[in-house]
C-alpha positions in Angstrom: -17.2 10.9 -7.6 -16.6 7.8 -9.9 -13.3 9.3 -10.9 -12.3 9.7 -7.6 -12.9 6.5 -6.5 -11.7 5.3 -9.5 -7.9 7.6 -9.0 -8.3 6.2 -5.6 -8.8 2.7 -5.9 -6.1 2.1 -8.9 -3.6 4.6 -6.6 -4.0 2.3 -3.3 -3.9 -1.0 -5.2 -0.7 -0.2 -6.9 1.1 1.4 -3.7 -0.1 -1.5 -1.1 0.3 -4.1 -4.0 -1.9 -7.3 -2.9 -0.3 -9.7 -5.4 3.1 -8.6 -4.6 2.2 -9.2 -0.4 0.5 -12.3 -0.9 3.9 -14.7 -2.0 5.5 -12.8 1.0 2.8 -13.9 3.2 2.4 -17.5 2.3 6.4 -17.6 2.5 6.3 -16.3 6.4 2.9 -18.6 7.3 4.4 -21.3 5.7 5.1 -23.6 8.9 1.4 -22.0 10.6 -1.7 -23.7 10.4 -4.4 -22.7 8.8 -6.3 -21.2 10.9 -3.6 -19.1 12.1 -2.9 -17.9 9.1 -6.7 -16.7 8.4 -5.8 -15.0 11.6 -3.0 -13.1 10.8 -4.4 -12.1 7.8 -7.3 -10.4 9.1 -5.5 -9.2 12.1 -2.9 -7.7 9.6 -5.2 -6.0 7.2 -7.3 -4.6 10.4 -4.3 -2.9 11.6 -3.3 -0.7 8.3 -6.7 -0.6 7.6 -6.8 1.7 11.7 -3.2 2.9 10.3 -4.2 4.4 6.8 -7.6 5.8 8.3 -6.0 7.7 10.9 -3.9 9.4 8.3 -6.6 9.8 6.1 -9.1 11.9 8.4 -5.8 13.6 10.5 -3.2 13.7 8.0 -4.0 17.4 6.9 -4.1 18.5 10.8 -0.5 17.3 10.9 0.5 19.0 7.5 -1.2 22.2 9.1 0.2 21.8 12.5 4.1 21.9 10.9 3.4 24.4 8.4 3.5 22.2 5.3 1.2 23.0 2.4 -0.8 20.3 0.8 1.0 21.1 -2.8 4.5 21.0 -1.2 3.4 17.2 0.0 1.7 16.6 -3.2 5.3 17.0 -4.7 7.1 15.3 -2.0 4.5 12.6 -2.1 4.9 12.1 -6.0 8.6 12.0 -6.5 8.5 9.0 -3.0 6.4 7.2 -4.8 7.6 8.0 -8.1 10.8 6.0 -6.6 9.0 3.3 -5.4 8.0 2.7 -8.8 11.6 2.1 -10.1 12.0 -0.3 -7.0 8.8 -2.2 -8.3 9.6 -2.4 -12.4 13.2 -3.5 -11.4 12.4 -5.8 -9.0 13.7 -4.2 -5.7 10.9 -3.6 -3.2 10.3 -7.2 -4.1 13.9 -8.0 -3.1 13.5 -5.9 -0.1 10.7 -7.5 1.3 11.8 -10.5 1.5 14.9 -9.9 2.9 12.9 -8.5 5.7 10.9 -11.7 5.2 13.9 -13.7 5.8 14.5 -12.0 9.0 11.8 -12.1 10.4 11.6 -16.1 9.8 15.0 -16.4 11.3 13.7 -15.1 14.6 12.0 -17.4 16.4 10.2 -14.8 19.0 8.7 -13.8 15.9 5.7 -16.3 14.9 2.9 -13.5 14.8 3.5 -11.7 11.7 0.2 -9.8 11.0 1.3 -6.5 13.1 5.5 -6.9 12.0 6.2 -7.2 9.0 2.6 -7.3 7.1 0.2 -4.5 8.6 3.4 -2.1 8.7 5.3 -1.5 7.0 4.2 -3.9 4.1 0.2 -2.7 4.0 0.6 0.9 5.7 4.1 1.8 4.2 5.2 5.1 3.4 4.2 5.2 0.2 0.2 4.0 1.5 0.4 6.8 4.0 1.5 9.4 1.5 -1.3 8.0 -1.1 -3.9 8.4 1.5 -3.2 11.9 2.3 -2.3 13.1 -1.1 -6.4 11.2 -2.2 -7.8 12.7 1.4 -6.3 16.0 0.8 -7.7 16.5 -3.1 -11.0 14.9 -2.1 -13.6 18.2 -2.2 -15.7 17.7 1.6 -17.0 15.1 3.3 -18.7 13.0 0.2 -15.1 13.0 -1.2 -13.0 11.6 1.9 -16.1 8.9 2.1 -15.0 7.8 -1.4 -11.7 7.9 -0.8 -12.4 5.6 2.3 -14.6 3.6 0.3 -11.9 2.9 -2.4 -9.1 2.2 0.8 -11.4 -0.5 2.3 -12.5 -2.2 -1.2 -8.3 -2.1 -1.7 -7.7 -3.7 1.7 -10.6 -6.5 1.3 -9.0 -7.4 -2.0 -5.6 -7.4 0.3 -7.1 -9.9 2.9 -8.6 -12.1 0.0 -5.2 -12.1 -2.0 -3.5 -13.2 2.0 -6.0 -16.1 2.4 -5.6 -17.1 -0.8 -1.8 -16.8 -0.9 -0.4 -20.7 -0.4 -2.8 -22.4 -3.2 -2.4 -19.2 -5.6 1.7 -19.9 -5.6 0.9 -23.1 -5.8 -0.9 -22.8 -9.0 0.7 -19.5 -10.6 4.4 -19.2 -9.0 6.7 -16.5 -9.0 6.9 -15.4 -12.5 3.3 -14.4 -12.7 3.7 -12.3 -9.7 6.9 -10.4 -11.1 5.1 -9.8 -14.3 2.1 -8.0 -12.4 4.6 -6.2 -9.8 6.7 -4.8 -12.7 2.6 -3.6 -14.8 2.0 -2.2 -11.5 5.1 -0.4 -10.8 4.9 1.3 -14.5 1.3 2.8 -13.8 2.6 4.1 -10.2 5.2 6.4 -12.4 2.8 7.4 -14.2 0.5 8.2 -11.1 3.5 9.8 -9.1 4.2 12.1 -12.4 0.9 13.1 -11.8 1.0 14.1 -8.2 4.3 16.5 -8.5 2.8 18.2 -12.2 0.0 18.7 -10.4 1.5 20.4 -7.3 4.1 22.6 -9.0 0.9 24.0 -11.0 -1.2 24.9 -8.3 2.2 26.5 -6.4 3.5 28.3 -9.1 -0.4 29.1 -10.7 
């Protein structure tokens, strides 16, 4: 159960990145005050926290319902996030989300950003949502998908806490620090998405 939790944990942190959100979010609160932002932030990590257990406990329904196995997904699964990984150690995803940072800023309709861009598809991405089914799917009964749910929320409470914190944090550390973590992060994901597809092709081909 440790392991899980621990394979969980590590696997969810990395995909949702929380230092890699927070500079995004104290970039699109910058004009709010601060309650609002406290706001937003909880609102946000509420709504992928409702997103992500959803396709945690029905995720495998779905996978049943259009004849996909769970070791064809574990592949799929792996090489997406094995790709997210590159975006991460060379800096893309990061370039990505801000552009649709700077979007969303240019609109002025747009002042509530906790469900658009932050709790999807910045928290519950793709790559969470895959994560979350792959963990759900290995997890062995109901003890297991607890863990894995345990590990998600400890993830998104780190999440909120890295959001509230985001404005004095690039005060003080800036966005070199933040690149340096992103691009650790995005290394460990390979090595995570590697994982997911060996494992896959050996229980297809086993």
């Amino acid at each position: 159960m440790i392991e899980l939790f621990m394979s969980a944990f590590v696997t969810l942190f990395v995909v949702i990145d929380p230092p890699g959100c927070a500079p995004i979010y104290a970039g699109l609160t910058a004009n709010a005050t601060p309650a609002a932002r406290r706001s937003m932030a909880i609102r946000a990590c509420l709504i992928a926290a409702v997103i992500l257990l959803g396709f945690a406990l029905f995720g495998e329904a779905l996978l049943a319902a259009m004849h996909i196995e769970l070791d064809a997904f574990r592949v799929a699964g792996g090489i997406m996030l094995f790709l997210i990984a590159l975006e991460m150690v060379f800096e893309k995803r990061t370039e990505r989300r801000n552009d649709r940072a700077d979007k969303v800023r240019e609109d002025p309709e747009h002042e509530d950003v906790s469900v658009f861009p932050m709790a999807m598809p910045m928290l519950a991405g793709p790559g969470a949502i895959a994560s979350i089914m792959l963990l759900a799917g290995n997890a062995k009964g109901i003890e297991g998908t607890l863990v894995v749910l345990a590990a998600l929320a400890l993830v998104l409470v780190l999440t909120l806490m890295a959001l509230l914190a985001a404005s004095p944090m690039m005060r003080v550390f800036g966005d070199k620090v933040e690149a340096v973590i992103t691009r650790l992060l995005g290394v460990l994901l390979a090595a995570l998405a590697a994982q997911y597809v060996i494992d896959g092709l050996r229980a297809s081909f086993a």
